[in-house]
C-alpha positions as CSV (number, residue, x, y, z in Angstrom):
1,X,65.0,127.5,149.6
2,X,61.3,127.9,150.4
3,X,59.2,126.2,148.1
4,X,56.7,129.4,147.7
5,X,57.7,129.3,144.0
6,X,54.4,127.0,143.5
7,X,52.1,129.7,144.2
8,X,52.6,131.9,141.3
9,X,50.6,132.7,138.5
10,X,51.0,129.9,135.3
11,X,53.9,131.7,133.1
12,X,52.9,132.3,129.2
13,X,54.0,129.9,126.7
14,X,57.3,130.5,125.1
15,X,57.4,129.7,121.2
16,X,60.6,129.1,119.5
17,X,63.0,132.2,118.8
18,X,62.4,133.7,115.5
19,X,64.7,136.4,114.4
20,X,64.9,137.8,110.7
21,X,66.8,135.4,108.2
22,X,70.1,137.0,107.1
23,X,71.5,135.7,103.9
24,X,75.7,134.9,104.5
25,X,77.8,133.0,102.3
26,X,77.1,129.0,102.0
27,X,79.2,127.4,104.9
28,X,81.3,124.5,103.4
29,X,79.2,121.2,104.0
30,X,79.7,118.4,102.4
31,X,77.8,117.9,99.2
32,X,75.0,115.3,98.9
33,X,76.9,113.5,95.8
34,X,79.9,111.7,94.5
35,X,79.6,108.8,96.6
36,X,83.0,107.9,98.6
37,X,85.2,105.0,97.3
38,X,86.0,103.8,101.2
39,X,81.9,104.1,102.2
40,X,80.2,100.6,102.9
41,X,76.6,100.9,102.4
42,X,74.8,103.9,102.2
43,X,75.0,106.6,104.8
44,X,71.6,108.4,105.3
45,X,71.1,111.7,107.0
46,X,67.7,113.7,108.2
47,X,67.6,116.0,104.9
48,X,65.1,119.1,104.3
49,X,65.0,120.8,100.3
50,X,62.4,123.9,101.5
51,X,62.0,125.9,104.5
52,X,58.8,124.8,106.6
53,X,58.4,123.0,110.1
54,X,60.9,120.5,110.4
55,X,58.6,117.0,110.8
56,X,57.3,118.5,107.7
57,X,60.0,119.3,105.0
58,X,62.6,117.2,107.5
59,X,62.9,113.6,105.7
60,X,65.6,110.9,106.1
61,X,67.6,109.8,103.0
62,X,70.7,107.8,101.9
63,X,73.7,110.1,101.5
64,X,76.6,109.7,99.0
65,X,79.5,111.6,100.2
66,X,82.5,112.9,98.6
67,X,85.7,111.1,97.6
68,X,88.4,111.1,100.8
69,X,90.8,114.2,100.1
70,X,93.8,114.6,101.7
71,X,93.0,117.2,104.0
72,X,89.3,115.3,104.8
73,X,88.1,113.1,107.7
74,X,85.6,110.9,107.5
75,X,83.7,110.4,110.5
76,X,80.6,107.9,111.9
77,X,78.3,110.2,113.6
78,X,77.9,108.5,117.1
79,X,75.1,111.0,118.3
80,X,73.6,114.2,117.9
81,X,71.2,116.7,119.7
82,X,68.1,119.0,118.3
83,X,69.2,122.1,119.3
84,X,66.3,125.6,119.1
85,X,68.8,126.6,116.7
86,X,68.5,123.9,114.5
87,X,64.4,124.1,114.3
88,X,65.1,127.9,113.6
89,X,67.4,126.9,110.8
90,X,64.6,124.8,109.0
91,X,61.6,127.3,109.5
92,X,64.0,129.8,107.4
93,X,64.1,132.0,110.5
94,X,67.5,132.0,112.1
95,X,70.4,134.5,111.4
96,X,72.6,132.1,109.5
97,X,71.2,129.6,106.8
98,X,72.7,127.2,104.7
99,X,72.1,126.4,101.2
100,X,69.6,123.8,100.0
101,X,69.6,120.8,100.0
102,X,70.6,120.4,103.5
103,X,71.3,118.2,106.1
104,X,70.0,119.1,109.6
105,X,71.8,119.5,112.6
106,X,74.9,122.1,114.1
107,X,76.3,120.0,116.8
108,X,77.0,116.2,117.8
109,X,79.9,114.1,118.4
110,X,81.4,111.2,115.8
111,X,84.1,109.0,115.3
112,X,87.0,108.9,113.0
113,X,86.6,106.0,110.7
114,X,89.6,107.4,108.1
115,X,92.0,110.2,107.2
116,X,93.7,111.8,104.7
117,X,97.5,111.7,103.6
118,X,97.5,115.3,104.9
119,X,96.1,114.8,108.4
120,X,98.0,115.0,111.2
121,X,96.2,116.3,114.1
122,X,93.3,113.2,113.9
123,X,93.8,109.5,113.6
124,X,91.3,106.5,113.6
125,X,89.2,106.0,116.8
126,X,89.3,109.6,117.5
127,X,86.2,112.0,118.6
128,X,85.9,114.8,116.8
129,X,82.9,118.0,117.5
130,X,82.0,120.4,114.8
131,X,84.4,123.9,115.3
132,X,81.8,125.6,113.8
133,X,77.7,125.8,112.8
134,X,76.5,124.5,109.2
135,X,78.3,121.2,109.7
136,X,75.2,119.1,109.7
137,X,75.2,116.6,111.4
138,X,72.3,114.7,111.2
139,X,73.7,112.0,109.4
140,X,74.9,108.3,109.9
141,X,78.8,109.0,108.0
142,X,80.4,112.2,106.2
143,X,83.3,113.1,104.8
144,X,84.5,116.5,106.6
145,X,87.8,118.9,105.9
146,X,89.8,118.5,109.1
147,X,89.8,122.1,110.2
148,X,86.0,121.9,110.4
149,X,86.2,119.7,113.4
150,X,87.8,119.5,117.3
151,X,89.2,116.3,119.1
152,X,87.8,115.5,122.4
153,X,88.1,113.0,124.8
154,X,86.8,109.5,124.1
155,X,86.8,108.9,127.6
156,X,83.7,111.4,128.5
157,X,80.1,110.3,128.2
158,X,78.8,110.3,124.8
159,X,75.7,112.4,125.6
160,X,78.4,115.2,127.2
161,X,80.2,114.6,123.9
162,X,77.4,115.1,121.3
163,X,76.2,118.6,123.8
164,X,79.6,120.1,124.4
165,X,79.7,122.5,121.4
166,X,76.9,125.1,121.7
167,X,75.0,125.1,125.5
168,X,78.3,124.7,127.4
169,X,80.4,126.9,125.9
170,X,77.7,129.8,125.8
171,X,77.4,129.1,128.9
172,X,81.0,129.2,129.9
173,X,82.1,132.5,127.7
174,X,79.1,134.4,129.6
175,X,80.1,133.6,133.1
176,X,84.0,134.9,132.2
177,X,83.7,137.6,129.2
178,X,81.1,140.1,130.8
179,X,82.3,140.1,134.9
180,X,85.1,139.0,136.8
181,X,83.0,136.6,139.3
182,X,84.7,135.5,142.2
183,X,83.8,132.6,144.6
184,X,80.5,133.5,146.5
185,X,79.3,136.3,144.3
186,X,75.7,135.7,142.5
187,X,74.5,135.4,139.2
188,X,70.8,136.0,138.0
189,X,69.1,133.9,135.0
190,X,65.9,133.1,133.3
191,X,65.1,130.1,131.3
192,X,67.1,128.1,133.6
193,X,65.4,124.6,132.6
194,X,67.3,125.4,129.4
195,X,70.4,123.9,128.4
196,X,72.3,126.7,128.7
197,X,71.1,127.2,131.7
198,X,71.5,124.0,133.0
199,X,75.4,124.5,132.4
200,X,75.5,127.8,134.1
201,X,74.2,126.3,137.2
202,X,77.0,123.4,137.0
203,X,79.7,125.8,135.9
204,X,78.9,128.2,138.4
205,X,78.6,125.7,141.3
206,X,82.2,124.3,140.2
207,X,83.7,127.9,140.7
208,X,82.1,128.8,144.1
209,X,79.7,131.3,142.7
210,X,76.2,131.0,143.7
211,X,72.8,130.8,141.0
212,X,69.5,132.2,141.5
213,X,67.3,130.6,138.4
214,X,64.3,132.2,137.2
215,X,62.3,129.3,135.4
216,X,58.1,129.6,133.9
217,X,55.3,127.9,136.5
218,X,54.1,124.9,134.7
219,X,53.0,121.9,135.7
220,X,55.6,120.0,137.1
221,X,57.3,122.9,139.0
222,X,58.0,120.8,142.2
223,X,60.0,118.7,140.0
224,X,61.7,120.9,138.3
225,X,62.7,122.8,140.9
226,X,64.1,119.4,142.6
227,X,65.8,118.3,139.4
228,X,67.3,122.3,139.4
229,X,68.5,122.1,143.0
230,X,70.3,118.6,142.3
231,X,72.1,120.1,139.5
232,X,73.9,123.0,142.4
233,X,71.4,125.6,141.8
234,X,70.9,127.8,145.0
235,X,67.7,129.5,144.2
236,X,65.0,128.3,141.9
237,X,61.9,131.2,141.6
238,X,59.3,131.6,139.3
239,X,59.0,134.5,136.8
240,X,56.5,135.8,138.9
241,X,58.0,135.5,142.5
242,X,60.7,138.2,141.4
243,X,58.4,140.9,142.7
244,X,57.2,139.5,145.6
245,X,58.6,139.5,149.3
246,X,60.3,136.2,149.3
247,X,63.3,137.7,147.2
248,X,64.5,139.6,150.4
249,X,64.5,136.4,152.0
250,X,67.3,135.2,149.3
251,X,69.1,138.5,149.5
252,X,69.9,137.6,153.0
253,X,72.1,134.9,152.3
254,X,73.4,135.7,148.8
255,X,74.5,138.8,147.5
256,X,72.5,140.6,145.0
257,X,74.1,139.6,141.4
258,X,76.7,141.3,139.0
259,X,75.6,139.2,136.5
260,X,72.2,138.5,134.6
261,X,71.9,136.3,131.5
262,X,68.7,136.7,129.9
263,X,67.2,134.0,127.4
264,X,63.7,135.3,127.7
265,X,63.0,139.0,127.0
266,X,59.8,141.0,128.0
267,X,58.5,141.3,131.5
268,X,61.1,138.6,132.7
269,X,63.9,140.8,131.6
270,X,62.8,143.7,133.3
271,X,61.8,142.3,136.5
272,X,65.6,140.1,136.4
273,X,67.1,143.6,136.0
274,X,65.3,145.0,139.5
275,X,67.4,142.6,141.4
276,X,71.0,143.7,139.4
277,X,73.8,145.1,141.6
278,X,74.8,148.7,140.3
279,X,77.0,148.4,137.6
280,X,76.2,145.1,137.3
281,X,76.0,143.6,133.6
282,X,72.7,141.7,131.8
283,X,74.0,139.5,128.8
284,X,71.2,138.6,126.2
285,X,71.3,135.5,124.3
286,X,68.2,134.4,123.6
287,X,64.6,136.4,123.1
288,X,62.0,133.3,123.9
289,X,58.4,135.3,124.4
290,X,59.8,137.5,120.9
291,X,59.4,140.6,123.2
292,X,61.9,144.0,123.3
293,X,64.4,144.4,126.6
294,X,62.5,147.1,128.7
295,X,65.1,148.9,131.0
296,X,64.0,151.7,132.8
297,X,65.5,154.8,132.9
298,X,66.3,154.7,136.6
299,X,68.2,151.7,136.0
300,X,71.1,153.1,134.1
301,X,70.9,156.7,135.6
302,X,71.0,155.4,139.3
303,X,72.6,152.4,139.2
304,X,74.5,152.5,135.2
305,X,73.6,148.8,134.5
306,X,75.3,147.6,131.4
307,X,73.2,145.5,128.4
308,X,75.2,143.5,126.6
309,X,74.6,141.3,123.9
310,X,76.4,137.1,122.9
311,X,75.9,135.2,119.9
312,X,78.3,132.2,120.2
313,X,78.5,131.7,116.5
314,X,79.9,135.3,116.5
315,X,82.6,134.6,119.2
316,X,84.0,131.4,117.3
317,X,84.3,133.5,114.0
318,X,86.3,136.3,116.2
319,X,88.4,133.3,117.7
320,X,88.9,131.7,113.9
321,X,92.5,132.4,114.1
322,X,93.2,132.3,118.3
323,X,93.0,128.6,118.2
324,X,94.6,128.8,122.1
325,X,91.3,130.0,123.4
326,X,89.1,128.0,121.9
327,X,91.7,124.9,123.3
328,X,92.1,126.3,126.0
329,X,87.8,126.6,126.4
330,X,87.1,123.0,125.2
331,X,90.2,121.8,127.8
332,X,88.6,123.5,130.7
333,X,85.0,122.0,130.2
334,X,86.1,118.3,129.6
335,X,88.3,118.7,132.7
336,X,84.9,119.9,134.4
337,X,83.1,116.7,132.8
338,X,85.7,114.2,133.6
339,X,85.2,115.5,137.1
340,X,82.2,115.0,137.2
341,X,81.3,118.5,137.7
342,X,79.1,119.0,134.0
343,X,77.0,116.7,132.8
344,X,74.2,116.3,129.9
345,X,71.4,118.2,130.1
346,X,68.7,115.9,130.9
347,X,67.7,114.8,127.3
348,X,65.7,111.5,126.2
349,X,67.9,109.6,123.6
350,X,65.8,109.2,120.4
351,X,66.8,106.3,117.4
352,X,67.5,107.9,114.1
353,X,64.3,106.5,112.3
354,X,62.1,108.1,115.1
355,X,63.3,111.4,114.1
356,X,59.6,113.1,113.4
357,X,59.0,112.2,117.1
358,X,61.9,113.7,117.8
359,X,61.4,117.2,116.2
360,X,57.9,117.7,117.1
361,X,59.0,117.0,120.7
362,X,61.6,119.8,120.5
363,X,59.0,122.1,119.3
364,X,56.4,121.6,122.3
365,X,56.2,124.4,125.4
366,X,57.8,123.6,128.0
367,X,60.2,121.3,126.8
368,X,62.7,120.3,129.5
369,X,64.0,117.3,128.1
370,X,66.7,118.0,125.1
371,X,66.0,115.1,122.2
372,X,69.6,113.8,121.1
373,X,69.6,111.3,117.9
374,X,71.5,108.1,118.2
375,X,72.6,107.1,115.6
């Protein structure tokens, strides 16, 4: 790829996503009380009591955690990442909140420590992943009702582990819901630095289809771009390179794609969608700059491009009772990790008590570095 990307206009800043708070009923947590007759000392968790910015109303406690029941799990929280979603969760700002107190956190990866007389599916030793957001996670030890959770491999990287539920997955539903790809079509994205779109590149790469990433100038381009290209990417551009001539150079060797997945919104959108095949599909999941999807007319008269929208909490709550897709999802991207073929996005591993660090780091532009808590 020709490195002309560099000469681009600087990209604006991109502040966290912010859509309007919708109320829905409290997801089943565990409660901070009743401490748990098998608990050793004190488990303590990143807890906020108001809506604000995180390193302010965020602060880490000791947790007491409910009695075992028979259809619990309690589980040692090996790791855990800071997810956009999760900072949107704490401002108040996000589409699903849960009831204060809380602890932070929708994803991670723990061990079992103990079950009930009622569990069968999970033993001691296992790994276990949140089925579903509101879990939180944050936290050294909790006490969890088994269908809440999913067993993975113990054998994949922890990192992999702790990052499996939200980035990959998205990523995975929206190259296989939207188009039937085949090996050397093309798929278009912005935000590609992202985590999501660090797994579209891998997932894409492991099934023969080819990536053109759309990612902001900034600073350290040259090694983004590298780090990009290592991962499989084809193409890495800037935001502002999509109108210029260089794009015909890349339409020489890769088709134009069938397939756009926008993060972004605003001008990126719209100049993404210029380079869309007719009848090709753009899947939104994410609206960074806070801007409105432009489409032209042209674009669905002349060529009848499809917009489509993906919310991966949605999906899990339509899947609630088809437990063989969401095996059969999970199965497919641990194979893919075991292989080698998906790893963690590249993230700085952050000690629990370092945790204001932590969140104001999530919270800077241009963040391409995803902060996972060790706990």
């Amino acid at each position: 790829m020709q490195r002309a990307a560099a000469r681009v206009l600087r990209g604006a800043r991109t502040p966290p996503v912010r859509t309007p708070p919708v109320r829905t009923p409290p997801v089943r947590t565990p409660p901070v009380r009743a401490r748990s007759a098998s608990a050793g000392s004190a488990p303590r968790g990143l807890v906020y009591e108001r809506h604000g910015e995180p390193p302010s109303v965020v602060q880490l406690k000791d947790l007491e955690v409910p009695n075992l029941g028979d259809s619990d799990v309690h589980v040692k929280m090996l790791a855990a990442p800071i997810n956009p979603a999760d900072i949107n969760v704490i401002q108040g700002t996000y589409a699903i909140l849960s009831p204060l107190p809380a602890v932070g956190g929708n994803e991670g990866v723990g061990e079992v420590l103990e079950v009930g007389g009622r569990v069968s599916a999970l033993k001691p030793g296992d790994w276990v992943i949140p089925a579903d957001t509101g879990l939180g996670t944050w936290r050294t030890r909790g006490v969890f009702p088994e269908e809440k959770l999913l067993k993975v491999p113990s054998d994949i990287p922890v990192l992999c582990a702790a990052t499996l539920s939200v980035n990959p997955c998205t990523a995975l539903r929206m190259l296989t819901d939207f188009e039937t790809l085949a090996p050397g079509d093309s798929v278009i994205q912005n935000a590609a630095n992202s985590g999501v779109g660090q797994a579209v590149i891998q997932i894409a790469r492991a099934s023969g289809v080819k990536t053109i990433n759309v990612v902001r100038d900034r600073p350290d381009l040259p090694q983004l771009v590298e780090r990009l290209m290592a991962l499989g990417a084809d193409h890495v551009v800037t935001e502002e390179m999509l109108r210029k001539p260089e794009m015909k150079e890349i339409f020489k060797s890769t088709p134009k794609p069938r397939l756009a997945l926008n993060c972004v919104g605003g001008k990126s959108t719209t100049e993404m969608l210029r380079h869309l095949q007719p009848k090709g599909t753009m899947v939104t999941y994410g609206g960074m700059v806070k801007q409105p999807v432009m489409v032209p007319v042209s674009a669905f008269i002349f060529r009848d491009v499809r917009l489509r929208g993906f919310w991966m909490t949605q999906w899990r709550k339509d899947h609630a009772q088809d437990q063989e897709s969401v095996a059969g999802m999970m199965d497919t991207l641990c194979q893919l990790i075991q292989r080698g073929q998906l790893t963690a996005p590249a993230s700085t591993e952050v000690p629990l008590q370092d945790y204001r660090a932590a969140l104001e780091a999530s919270m800077k532009p241009f963040v391409s570095s995803k902060q996972i808590l060790l706990f």
